[in-house]
N, C-alpha and C positions, 0 to 999 in steps of 0.2 A: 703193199702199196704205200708209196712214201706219203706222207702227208705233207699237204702245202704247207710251207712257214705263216706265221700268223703275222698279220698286217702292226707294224711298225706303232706303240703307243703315240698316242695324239701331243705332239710336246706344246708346252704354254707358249704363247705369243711373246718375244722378246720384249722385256719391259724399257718403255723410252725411258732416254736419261733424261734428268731433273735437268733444269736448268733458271739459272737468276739473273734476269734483266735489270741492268740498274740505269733507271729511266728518268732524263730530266725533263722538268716540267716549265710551264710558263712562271717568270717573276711575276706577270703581271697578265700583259694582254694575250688571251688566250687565244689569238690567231698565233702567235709563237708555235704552239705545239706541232711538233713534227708528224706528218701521217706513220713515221714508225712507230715513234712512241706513242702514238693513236694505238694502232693495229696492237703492240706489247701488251698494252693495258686490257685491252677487250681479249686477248687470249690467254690473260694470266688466270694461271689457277686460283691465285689470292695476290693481293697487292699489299705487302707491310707499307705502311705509311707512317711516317710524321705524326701527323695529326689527323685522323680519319674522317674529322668532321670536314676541315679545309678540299681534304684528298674526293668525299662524296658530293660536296660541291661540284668538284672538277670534272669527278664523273657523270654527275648529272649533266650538266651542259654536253659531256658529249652523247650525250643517250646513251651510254654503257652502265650494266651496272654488274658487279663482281665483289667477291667476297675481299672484305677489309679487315687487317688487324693491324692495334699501333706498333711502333717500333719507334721511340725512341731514346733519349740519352738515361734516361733513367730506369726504364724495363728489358734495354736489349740484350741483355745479360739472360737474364729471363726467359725473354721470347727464342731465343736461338736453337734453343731444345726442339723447340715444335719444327718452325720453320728447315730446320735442317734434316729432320727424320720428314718433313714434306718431299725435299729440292731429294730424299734417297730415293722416296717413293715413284718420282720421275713427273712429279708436278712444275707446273713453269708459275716462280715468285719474283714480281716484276716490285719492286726498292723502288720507292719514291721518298720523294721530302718535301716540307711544305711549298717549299718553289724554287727552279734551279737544279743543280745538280746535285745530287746526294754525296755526303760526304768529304763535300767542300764543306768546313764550318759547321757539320749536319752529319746525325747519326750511320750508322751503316755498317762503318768499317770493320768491326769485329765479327758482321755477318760474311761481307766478303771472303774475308779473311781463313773464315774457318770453311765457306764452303770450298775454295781454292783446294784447303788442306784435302777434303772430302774429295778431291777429283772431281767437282759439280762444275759445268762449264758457266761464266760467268761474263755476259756480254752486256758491254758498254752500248746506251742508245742514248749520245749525245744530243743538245741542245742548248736551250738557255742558261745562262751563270751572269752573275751581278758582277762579278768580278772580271771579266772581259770587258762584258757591256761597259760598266764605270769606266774599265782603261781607254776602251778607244774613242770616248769623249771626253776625255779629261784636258787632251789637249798638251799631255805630258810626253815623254818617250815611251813608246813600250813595248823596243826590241829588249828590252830584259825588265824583268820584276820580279818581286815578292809579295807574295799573299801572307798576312800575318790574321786574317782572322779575327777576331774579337779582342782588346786589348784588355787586361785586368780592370776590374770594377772599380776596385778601392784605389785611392787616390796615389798610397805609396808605390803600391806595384806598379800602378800604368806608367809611373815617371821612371822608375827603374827600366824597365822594357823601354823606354823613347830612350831613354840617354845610352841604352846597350844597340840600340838603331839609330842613332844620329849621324855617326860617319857611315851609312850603307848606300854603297853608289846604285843603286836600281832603283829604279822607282817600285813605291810601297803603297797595298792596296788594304785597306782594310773594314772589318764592317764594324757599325757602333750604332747604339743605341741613341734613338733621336732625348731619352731626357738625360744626356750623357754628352751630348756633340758641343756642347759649348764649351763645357768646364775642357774637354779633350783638346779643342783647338786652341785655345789657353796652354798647356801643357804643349804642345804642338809647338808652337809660335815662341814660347818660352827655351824649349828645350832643341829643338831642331833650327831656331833663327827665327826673326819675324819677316822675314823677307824669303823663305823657303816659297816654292809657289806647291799649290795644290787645288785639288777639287771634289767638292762636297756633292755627291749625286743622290737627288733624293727620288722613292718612287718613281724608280727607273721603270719604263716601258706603259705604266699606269697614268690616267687623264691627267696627274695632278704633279707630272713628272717634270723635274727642275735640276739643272745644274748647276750649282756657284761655283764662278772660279776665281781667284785670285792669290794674294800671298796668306800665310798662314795669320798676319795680324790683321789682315782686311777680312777674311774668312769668320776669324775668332769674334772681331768687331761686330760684324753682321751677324752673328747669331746670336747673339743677346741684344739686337736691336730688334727681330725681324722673328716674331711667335712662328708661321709658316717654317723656318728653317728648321725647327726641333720635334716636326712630326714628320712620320711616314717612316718608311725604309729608307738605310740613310748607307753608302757604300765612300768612303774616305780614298782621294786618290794624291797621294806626297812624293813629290819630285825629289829623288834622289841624292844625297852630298855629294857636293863637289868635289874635285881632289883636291886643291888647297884644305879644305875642313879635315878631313880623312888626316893629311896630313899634320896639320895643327893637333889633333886629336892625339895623332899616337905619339908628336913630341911632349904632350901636356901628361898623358902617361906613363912615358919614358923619366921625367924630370920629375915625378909625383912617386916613380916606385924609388928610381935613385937617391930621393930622402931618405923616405923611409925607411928602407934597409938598413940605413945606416946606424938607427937607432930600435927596429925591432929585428925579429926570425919570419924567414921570406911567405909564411903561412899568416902571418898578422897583417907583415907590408903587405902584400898583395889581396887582402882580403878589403884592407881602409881604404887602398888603391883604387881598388873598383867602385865602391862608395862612393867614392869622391870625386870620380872621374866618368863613373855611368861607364866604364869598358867592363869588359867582360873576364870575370876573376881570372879563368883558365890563361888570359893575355899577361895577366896580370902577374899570377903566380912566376909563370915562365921569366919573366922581366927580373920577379925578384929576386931568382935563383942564380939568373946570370952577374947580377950586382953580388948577391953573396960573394961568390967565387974569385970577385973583382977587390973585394973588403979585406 
């Protein structure tokens, strides 16, 4: 008598894939937050944050609470280890930052980064950014920009950086530090023209939310008049060169490498070049080498 075949072993339940939500959060007024990013958060396995103190605030107000760990510019190196043997395990790790979108200006990217590499599906749950917000009150154009982010602390670097973005036709967004915003808009108005126009948005979306606008010497004015101006969250919005400037620019570089050359090797000229002119070496180099050729 044949015997029946024995019943097929029981196989494990397919394991879900991981996945990492990168959730932006309110700047400010937490009616901002999105019901997705609501829903994300309360179904995340762990939430890397920022700052987890900021992050458990947030959570509290919405009555959620879920497991928190920091993540940023200085541990995320660190922390990657864990969180990505989580996002293998088939955990859902929902990225936030202190407020805004992660990654603008804010940690993250190397987590992205490598879970991509991992095959871990990685979904965007947009929202709030200071950097919109600022543009479309600014009052400036902003079918095209640049986001430059935090500009150098120390005095020599941030003039180097404005005088390498003085001729850039888009309008320029960037964030600063309110015991910083004066000495900046000095630099600003110095370096960029005093009559450039701009706008200074401070604690955008928050009760105590204010925008100045005017030129960069009326700006710079006001804020070493006006204590208010140099606290809060503070988002810089600068109206773009003109094309006459653009143009005066590259002829005051073209006429600056053409000395030079003439009495140094186009790795010197073009190095003083840029020094002296706030362009950007690599323009500079190329200028010199053409003059070489011409010598």
């Amino acid at each position: 008598m044949r015997s029946s075949p024995s019943p097929p072993e029981p196989s494990d339940p397919p394991r879900r894939a991981g996945r990492l939500d990168v959730v932006a959060t309110p700047i400010g007024n937490l009616s901002d937050l999105s019901d997705r990013a609501r829903q994300s958060l309360a179904n995340a396995d762990v939430i890397a944050a920022e700052d987890t103190r900021r992050t458990r605030g947030l959570m509290q107000a919405l009555g959620v609470s879920r497991p928190l760990v920091s993540l940023h510019a200085h541990n995320e190196s660190q922390r990657l280890p864990d969180l990505l043997r989580r996002l293998a395990a088939g955990e859902i790790v929902a990225l936030v930052s202190d407020a805004g979108t992660p990654l603008v200006s804010d940690p993250g990217a190397e987590l992205v980064r490598r879970a991509l590499e991992a095959g871990i599906e990685v979904r965007p749950i947009p929202g709030p950014s200071a950097v919109v917000t600022a543009l479309v009150v600014a009052g400036l154009p902003a079918e095209r920009f640049c986001f430059e982010g935090f500009l150098p602390a120390a005095e020599r670097e941030r003039r180097e950086r404005l005088h390498e973005l003085a001729a850039e036709p888009r309008t320029l967004v960037f964030f600063e530090a309110p015991h910083r915003i004066a000495s900046s808009l000095v630099d600003f108005a110095t370096i960029f023209g005093a009559e450039r126009k701009a706008a200074v948005a401070r604690e955008l979306t928050k009760a105590h939310e204010t925008v100045y606008r005017g030129t960069l010497a009326e700006l710079a004015e006001r804020a070493a008049a006006e204590p208010t101006f140099q606290r809060g969250e503070i988002t810089l919005v600068v109206e773009g060169a003109q094309p006459q400037a653009r143009r005066a620019d590259e002829r005051d570089l073209r006429r600056t490498v053409a000395l030079l050359a003439k009495e140094l090797p186009p790795g010197k000229a073009a190095a003083l070049a840029a020094q002296l002119t706030g362009a950007k070496r690599s323009e500079a180099y190329a200028l010199a080498l053409e003059a070489a050729k011409r010598l």
